[in-house]
C-alpha positions as CSV (number, residue, x, y, z in Angstrom):
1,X,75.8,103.9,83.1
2,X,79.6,103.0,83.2
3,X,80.9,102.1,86.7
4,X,83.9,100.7,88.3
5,X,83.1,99.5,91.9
6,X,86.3,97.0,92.0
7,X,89.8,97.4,90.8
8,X,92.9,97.2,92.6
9,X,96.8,99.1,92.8
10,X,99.4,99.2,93.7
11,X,98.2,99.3,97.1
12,X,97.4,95.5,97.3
13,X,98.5,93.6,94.4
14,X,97.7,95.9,91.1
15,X,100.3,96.4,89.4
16,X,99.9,100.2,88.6
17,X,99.4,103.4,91.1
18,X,96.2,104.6,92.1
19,X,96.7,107.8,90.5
20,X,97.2,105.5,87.1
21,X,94.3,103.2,87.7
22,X,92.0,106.2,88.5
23,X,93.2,107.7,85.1
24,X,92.2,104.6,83.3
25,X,88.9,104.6,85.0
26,X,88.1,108.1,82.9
27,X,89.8,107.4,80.1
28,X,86.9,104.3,80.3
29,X,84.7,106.9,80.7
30,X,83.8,105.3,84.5
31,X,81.3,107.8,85.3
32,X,81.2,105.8,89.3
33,X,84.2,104.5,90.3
34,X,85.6,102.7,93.2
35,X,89.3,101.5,94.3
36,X,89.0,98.3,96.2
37,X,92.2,97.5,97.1
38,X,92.6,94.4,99.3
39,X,92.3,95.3,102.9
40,X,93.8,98.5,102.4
41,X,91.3,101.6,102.1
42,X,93.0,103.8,99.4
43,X,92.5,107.1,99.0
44,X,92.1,108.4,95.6
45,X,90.9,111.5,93.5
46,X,88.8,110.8,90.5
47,X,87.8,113.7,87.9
48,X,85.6,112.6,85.7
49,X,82.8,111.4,87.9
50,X,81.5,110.4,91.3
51,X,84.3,108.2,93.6
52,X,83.4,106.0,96.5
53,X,86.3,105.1,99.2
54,X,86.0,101.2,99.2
55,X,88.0,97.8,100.5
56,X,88.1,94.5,99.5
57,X,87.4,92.6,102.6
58,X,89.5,89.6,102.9
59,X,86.7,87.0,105.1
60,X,87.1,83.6,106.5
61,X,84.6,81.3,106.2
62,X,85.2,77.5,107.4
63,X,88.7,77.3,106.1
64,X,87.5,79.3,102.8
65,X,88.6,82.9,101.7
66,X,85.2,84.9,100.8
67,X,85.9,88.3,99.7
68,X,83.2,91.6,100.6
69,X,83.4,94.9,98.6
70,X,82.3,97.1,101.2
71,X,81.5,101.1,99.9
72,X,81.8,103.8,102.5
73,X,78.7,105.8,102.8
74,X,80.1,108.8,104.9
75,X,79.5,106.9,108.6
76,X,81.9,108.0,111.1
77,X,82.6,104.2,111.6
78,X,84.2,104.1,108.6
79,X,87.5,105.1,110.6
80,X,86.9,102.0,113.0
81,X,87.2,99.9,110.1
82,X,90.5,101.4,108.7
83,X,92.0,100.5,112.0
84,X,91.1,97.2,112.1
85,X,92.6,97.3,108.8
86,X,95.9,98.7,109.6
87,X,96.2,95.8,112.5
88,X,95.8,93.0,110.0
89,X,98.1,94.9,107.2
90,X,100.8,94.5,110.0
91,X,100.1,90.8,110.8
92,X,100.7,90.6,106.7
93,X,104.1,92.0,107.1
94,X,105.3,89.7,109.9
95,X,103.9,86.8,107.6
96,X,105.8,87.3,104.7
97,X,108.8,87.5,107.2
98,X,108.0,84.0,108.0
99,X,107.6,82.7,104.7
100,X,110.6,84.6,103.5
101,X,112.2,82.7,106.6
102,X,110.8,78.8,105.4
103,X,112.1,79.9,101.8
104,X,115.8,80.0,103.0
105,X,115.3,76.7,104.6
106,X,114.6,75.1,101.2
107,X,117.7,77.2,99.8
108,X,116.3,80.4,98.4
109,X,117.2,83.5,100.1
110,X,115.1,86.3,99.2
111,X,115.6,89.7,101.4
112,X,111.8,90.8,102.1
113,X,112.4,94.2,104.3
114,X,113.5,96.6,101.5
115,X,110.1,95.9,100.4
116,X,108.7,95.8,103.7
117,X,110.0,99.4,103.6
118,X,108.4,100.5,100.4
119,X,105.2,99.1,101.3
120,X,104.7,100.9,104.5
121,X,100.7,101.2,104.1
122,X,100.1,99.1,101.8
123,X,98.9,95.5,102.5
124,X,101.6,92.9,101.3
125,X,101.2,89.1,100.3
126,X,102.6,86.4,98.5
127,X,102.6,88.0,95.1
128,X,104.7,90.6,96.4
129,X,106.9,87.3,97.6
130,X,106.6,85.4,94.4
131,X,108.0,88.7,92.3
132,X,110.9,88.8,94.8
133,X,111.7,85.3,93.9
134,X,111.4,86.2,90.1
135,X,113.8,88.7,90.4
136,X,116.3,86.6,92.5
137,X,116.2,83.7,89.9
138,X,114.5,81.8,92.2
139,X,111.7,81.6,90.2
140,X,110.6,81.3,86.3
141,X,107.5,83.5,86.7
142,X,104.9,84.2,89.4
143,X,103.0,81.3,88.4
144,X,106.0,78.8,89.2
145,X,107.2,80.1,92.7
146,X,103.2,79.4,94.0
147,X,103.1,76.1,91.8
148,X,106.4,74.9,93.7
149,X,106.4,76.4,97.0
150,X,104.0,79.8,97.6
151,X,100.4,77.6,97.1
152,X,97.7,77.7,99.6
153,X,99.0,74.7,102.3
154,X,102.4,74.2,100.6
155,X,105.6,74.3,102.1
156,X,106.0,78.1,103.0
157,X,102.3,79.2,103.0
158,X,101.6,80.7,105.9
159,X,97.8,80.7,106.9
160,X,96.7,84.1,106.8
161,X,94.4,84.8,110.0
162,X,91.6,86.6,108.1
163,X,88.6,88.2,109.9
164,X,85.5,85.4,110.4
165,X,82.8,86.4,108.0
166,X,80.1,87.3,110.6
167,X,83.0,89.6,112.2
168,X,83.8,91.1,108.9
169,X,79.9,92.1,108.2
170,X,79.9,93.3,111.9
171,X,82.4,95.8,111.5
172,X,80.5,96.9,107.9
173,X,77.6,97.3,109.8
174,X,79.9,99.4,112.4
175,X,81.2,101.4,109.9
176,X,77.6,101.6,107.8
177,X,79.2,100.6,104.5
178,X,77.1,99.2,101.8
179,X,78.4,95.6,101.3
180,X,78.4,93.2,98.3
181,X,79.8,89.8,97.8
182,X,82.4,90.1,95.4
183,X,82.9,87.5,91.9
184,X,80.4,84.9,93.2
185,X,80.7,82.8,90.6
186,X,83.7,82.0,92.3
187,X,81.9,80.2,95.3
188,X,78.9,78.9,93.3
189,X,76.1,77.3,95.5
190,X,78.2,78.5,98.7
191,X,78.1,82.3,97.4
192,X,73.9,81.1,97.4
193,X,74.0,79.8,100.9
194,X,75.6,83.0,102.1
195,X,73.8,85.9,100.5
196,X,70.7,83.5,101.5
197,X,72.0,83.3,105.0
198,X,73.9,87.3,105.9
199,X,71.6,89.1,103.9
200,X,70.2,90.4,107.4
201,X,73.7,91.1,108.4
202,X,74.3,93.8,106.0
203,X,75.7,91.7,102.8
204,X,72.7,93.7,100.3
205,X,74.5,93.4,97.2
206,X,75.7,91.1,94.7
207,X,78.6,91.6,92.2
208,X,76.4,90.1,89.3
209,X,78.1,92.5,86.8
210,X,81.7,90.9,86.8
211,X,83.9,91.3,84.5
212,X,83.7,89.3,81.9
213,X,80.5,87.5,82.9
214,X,78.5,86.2,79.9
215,X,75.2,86.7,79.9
216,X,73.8,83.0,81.1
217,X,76.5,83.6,84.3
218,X,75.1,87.6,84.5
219,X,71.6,86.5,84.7
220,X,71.9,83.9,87.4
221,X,72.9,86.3,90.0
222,X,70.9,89.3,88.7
223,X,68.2,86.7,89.1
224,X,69.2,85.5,92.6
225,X,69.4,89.3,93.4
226,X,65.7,89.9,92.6
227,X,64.6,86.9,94.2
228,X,66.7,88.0,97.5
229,X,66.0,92.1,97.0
230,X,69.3,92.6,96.8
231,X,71.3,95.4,94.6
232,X,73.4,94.5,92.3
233,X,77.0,96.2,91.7
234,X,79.8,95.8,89.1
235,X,83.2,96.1,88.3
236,X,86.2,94.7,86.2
237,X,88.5,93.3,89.0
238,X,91.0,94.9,87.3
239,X,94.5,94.6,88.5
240,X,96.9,95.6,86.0
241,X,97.6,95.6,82.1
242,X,100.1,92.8,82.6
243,X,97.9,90.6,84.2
244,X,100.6,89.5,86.3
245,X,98.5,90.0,89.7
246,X,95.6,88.0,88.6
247,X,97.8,84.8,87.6
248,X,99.5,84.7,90.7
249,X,96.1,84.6,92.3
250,X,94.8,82.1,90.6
251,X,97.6,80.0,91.0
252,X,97.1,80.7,95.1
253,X,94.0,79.4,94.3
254,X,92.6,83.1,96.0
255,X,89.3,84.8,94.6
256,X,90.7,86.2,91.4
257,X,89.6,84.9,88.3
258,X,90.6,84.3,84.5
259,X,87.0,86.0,84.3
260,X,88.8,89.4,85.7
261,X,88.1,91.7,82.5
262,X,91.1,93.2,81.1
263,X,89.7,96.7,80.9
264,X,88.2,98.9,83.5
265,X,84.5,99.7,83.2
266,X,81.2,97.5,83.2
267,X,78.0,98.8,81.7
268,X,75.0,98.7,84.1
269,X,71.4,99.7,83.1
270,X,69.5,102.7,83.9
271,X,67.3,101.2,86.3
272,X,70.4,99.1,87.6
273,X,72.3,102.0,87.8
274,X,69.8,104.1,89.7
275,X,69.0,101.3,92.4
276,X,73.0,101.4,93.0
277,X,73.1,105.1,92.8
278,X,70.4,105.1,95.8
279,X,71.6,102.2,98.1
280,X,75.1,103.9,97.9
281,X,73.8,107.3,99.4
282,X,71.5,105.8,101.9
């Protein structure tokens, strides 16, 4: 079976619509599909199969980002979540006002509310930042402006005050969403510790088919899974043909990846397939 349980728009920092990314999905032939935009729950249609309304939890954990795919299951919590949601999407507006604000002391004026004004909804960060300073001259590419000033701790980061971890699976529990740790290759014997340590607290599931994984990588966590009883899930973490979203991540060292696959789709097993099918329905 051909799913898609974590892609990204426009919405967050995708580079195409939705609408587009959903069309890609069937053109994939994506026969589950799931937009997981970053702390934004966004709505979208899909034709050619089942579609799950989903978010990309943005967690803190000791300093570290740790990202949660959570899946709404029909709860009436669900609506809880998307106004915690909406509160933190603001606090990411006012912070790119500050950072915009440290960029003109170091000489670079870049105006930040006509985007502020075409993102109303939408959760805004530094990419959206670094492409304003790309298009003022301010920077090469997206990659430069976090090498030289956007960077986790650098001169016009801003710490972003995620949710706590334990808070984050509280409000999943809340809103009875099936949760997974997203990319956990990305955390290593951390992203162990914690599925070791939450699984009680609602993080069941385990992205072990990521995009690009190769197979030693894709049997370690479907191994860990098994050992744990946990499900695992998939998808591409698919932000855009231009790639342009996922490099500006990774130079913010945040939990995108060079392993992001460049299509949309991952191919899970029939037994695989069925065990997701279930624990998304319960």
């Amino acid at each position: 079976m051909r799913i898609e349980l974590h892609c990204h728009s426009t919405a967050s920092d995708g580079t195409e619509p939705a609408d587009r990314v959903a069309s890609r999905a069937a053109e994939s032939h994506v026969e589950l599909f799931a937009l997981t935009d970053h702390d934004a729950c966004t709505h979208v249609a899909f034709s050619s199969g089942r579609v799950v309304r989903a978010v990309e939890l943005s967690c803190d954990h000791e300093g570290r980002t740790i990202h949660v795919l959570a899946y709404d299951r029909g709860a009436p919590g669900w609506a809880e979540l998307e106004a915690r949601l909406g509160a933190l999407a603001e606090a990411r507006r006012n912070r790119l006002r500050v950072m915009a604000a440290r960029l003109a002391q170091r000489g670079i004026r870049v105006d930040v509310e006509p985007l502020l004004a075409r993102s109303e909804g939408r959760s805004v960060g530094r990419p959206d930042l670094a492409r304003l300073m790309v298009a003022a001259g301010a920077a090469t590419s997206l990659k430069d402006a976090f090498a030289r000033h956007l960077y986790d701790g650098g001169p016009v980061d801003v710490p972003h005050h995620a949710l706590a971890l334990p808070d984050a699976l509280a409000l999943g529990r809340t809103a009875g969403a099936a949760m997974s740790l997203a990319h956990p290759h990305l955390y290593d014997h951390l992203g162990v510790a914690l599925l070791r340590r939450h699984r009680g607290d609602g993080l069941a599931g385990v992205e072990a088919y990521y995009g690009a994984y190769d197979p030693r990588e894709r049997a370690r966590w479907i191994e860990l899974a098994d050992e744990l009883g946990l499900v695992c899930t998939g998808g591409s973490d698919w932000h855009g043909p231009s790639g342009d979203a996922s490099a500006s991540a990774s130079a913010s060292a945040s939990p995108s990846s060079a392993l992001a696959s460049p299509q949309l789709g991952v191919d899970l097993p029939a037994s695989r397939a069925a065990q997701l099918v279930d624990w998304l329905a319960r």
